[in-house]
C-alpha positions as CSV (number, residue, x, y, z in Angstrom):
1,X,121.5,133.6,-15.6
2,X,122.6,135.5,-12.9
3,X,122.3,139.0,-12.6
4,X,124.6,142.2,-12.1
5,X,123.3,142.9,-8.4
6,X,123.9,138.7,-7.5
7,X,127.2,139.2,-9.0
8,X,127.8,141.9,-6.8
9,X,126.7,140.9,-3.4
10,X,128.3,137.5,-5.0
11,X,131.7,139.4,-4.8
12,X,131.4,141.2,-2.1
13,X,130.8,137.9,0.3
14,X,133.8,135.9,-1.1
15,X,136.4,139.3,0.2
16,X,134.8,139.5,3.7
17,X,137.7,138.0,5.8
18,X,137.7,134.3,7.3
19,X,137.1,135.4,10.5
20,X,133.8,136.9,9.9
21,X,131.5,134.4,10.9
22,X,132.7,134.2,14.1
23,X,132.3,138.2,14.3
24,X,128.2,137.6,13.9
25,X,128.4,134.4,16.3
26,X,129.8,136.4,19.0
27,X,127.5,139.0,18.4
28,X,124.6,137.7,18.7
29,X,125.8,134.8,21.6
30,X,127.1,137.1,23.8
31,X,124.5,140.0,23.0
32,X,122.1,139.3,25.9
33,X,125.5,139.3,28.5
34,X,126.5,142.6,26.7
35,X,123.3,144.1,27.0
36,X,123.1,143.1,30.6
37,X,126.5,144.6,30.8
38,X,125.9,147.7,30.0
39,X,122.8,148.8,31.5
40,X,124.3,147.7,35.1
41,X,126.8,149.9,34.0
42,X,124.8,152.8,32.8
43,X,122.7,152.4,36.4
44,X,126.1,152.1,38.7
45,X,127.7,155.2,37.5
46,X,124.3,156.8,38.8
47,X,123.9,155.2,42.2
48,X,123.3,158.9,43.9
49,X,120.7,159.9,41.3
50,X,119.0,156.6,41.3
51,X,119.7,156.3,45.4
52,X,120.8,152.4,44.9
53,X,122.7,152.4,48.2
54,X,119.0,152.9,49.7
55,X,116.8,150.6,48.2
56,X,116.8,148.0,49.7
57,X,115.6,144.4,47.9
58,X,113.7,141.8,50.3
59,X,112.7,139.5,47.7
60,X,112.7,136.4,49.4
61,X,114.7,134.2,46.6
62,X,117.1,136.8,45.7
63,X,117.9,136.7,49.5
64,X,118.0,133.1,49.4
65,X,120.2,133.4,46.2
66,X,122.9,135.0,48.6
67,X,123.2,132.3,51.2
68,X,120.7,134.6,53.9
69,X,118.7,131.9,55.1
70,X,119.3,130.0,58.5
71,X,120.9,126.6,58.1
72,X,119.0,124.1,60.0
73,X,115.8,123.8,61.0
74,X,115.1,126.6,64.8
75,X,114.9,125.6,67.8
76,X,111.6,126.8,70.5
77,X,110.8,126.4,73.7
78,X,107.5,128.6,75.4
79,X,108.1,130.5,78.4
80,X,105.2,132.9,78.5
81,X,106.2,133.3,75.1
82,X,108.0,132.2,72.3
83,X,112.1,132.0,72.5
84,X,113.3,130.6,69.0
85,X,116.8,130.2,67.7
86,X,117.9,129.5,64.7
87,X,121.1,129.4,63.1
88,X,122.9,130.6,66.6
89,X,120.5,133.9,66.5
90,X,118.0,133.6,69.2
91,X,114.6,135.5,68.7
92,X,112.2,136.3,72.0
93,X,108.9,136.5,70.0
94,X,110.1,137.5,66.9
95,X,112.6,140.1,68.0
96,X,116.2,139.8,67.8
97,X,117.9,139.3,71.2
98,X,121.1,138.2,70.7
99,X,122.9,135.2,69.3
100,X,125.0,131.5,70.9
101,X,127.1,129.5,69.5
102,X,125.7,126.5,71.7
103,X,121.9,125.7,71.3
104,X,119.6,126.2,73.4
105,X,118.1,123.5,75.6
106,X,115.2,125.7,77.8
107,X,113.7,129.0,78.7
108,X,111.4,129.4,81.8
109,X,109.3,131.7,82.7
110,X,110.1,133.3,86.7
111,X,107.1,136.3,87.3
112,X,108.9,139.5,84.2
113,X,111.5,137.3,84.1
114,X,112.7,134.9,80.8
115,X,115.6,133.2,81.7
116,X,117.2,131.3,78.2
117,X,119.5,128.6,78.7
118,X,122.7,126.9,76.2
119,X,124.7,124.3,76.9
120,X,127.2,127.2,78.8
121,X,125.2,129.9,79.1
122,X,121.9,132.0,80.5
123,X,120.5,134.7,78.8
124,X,118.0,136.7,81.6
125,X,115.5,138.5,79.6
126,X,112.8,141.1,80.3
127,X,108.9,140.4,79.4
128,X,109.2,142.3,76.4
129,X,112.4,140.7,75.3
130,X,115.0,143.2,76.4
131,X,118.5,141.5,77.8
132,X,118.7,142.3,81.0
133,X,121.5,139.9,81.7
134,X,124.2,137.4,80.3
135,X,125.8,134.6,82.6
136,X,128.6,132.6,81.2
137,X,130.2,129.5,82.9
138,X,131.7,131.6,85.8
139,X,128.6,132.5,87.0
140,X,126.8,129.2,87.1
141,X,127.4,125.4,88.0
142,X,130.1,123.2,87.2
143,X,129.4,120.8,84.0
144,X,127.6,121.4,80.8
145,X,124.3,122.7,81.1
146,X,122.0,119.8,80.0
147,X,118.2,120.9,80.4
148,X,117.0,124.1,82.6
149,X,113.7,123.9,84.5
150,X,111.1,125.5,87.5
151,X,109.6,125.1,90.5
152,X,107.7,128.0,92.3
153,X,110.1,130.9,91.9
154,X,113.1,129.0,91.7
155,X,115.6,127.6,88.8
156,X,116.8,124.4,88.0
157,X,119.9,123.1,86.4
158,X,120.7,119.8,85.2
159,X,124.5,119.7,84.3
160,X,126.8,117.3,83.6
161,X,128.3,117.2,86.8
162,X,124.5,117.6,88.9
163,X,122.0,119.1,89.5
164,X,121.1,122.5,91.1
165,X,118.8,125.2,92.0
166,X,119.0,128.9,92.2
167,X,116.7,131.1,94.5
168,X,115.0,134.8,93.9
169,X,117.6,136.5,92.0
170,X,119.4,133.6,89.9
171,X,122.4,134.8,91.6
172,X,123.8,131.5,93.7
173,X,123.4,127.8,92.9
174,X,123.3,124.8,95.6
175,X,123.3,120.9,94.8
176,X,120.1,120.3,94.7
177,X,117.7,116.7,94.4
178,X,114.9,117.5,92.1
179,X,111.5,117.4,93.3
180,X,108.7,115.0,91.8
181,X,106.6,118.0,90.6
182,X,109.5,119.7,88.9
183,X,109.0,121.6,85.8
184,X,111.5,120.9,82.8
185,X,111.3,122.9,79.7
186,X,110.8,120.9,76.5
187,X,111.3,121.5,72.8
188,X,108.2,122.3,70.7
189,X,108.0,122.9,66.9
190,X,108.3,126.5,65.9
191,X,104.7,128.0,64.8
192,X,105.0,129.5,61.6
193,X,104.2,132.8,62.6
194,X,107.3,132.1,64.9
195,X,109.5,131.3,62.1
196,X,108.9,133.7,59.6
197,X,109.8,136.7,61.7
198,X,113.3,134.7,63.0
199,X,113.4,133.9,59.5
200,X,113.0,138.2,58.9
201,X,115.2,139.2,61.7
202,X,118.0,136.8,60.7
203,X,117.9,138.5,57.0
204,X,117.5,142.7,58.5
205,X,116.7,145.1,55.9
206,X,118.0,142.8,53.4
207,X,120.4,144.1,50.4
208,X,121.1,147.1,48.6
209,X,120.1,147.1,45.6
210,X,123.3,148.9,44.5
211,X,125.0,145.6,45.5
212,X,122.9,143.5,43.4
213,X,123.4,145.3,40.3
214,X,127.2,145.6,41.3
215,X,127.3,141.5,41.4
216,X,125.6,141.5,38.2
217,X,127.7,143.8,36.2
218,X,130.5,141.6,37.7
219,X,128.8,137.4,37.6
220,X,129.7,137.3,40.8
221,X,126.2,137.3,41.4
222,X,126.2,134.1,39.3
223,X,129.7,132.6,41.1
224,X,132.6,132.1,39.6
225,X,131.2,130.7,36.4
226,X,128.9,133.9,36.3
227,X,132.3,136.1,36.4
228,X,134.4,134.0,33.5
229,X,130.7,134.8,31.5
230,X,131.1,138.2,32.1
231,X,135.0,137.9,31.1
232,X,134.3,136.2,27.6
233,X,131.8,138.6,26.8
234,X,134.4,141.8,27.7
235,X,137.2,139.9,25.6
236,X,134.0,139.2,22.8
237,X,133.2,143.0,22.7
238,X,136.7,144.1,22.5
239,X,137.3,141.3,19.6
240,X,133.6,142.8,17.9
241,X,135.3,146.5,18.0
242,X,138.9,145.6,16.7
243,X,137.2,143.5,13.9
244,X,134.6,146.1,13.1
245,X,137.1,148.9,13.2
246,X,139.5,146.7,10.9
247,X,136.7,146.0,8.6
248,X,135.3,148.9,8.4
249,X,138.3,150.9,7.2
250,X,139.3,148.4,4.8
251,X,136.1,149.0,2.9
252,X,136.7,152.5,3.1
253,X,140.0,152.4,1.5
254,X,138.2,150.5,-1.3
């Protein structure tokens, strides 16, 4: 037989509404997104006590997770040191010098003198990597730059439309036939040392971590499916309170 207290608890499941089940599957589905939900939330509306805006996260796959790694594999040439670029930003031993939008096809080596060369352009660096100077096509031959090389103390262009040579200062270029013992620059793989700090100047300081927490209170950190996750669970918890509220007073009238 059953007894009183089976009877109740008996009676008091059959009057919970229909909808109840799906109050506890929400619940407990969308619990870990709520959770997740709040604490970003909790932490964002204290970003000057916690000093988010200045921590800084350099994980390496949470970088990579936001799209900050080079496409392509870099490009290096050695001049008396290493001149890398990848992903249009062009490195002189590991530092940042500036960025093309062509690659590069050489760098040479004249006494302090780097000069980088793109299909359209020379880049005229110091030893220790500071620009000195930026030529664009005005300044230098006709045709599309096509390999750059030395002889001595002078520069050589191969171009599209000839070839050429530029004396002391890189500052005038004549038609020129190359000589036997001239120097071309060639392409050699990047040492790892080499890539890894292009790899770290092409990422900076990396990413606040106020903005990470930001795109995971959001999904956006997730993409677009991440944000209609983050959606659901809103419309879930507002669905949990209205049903709870509802519930709740109903058993209090009784």
């Amino acid at each position: 037989m059953s007894s009183a207290s089976d009877l109740t608890t008996t009676s008091r499941n059959s009057k919970k509404p229909a909808w109840w089940p799906w109050h506890q599957r929400l619940g407990i589905g969308f619990s870990a997104v709520i959770v997740m939900i709040v604490l970003t939330g909790i932490a964002l509306n204290h970003t000057g006590g916690l000093r988010l805006d200045d921590r800084r996260i350099t994980t390496p796959w949470i970088l990579d997770w936001y799209g900050m790694q080079p496409a392509g594999e870099p490009i290096a040439y050695q001049a008396e040191g290493w001149a890398l670029q990848w992903d249009e930003r062009i490195t002189w031993n590991g530092d940042l010098v500036t960025s093309a939008q062509e690659p590069l096809v050489g760098a040479v080596a004249l006494g302090s003198t780097r000069v980088l060369a793109s299909s359209s352009e020379l880049f005229l660096l110091a030893a220790d990597g500071n620009l000195i100077e930026h030529m664009d096509s005005a300044s230098l031959p006709p045709g599309e730059i096509l390999e750059i090389g030395k002889l001595q103390d002078d520069v050589y262009l191969i171009t599209s439309e000839g070839r050429f040579r530029s004396e002391d200062e890189i500052s005038a270029w004549d038609r020129y036939q190359l000589a036997g013992d001239f120097q071309l620059s060639v392409a050699v793989p990047a040492p790892v040392e080499q890539r890894e700090a292009a790899l770290q100047a092409f990422r900076g300081e990396g990413i606040t971590l106020y903005r990470v927490l930001l795109d995971l209170h959001s999904g956006r950190l997730f993409g677009t499916m991440g944000v209609w996750i983050v959606d659901a669970a809103a419309l879930a918890m507002l669905f949990l309170t209205m049903t709870g509220v509802w519930y709740a007073l109903r058993v209090k009238r009784r």
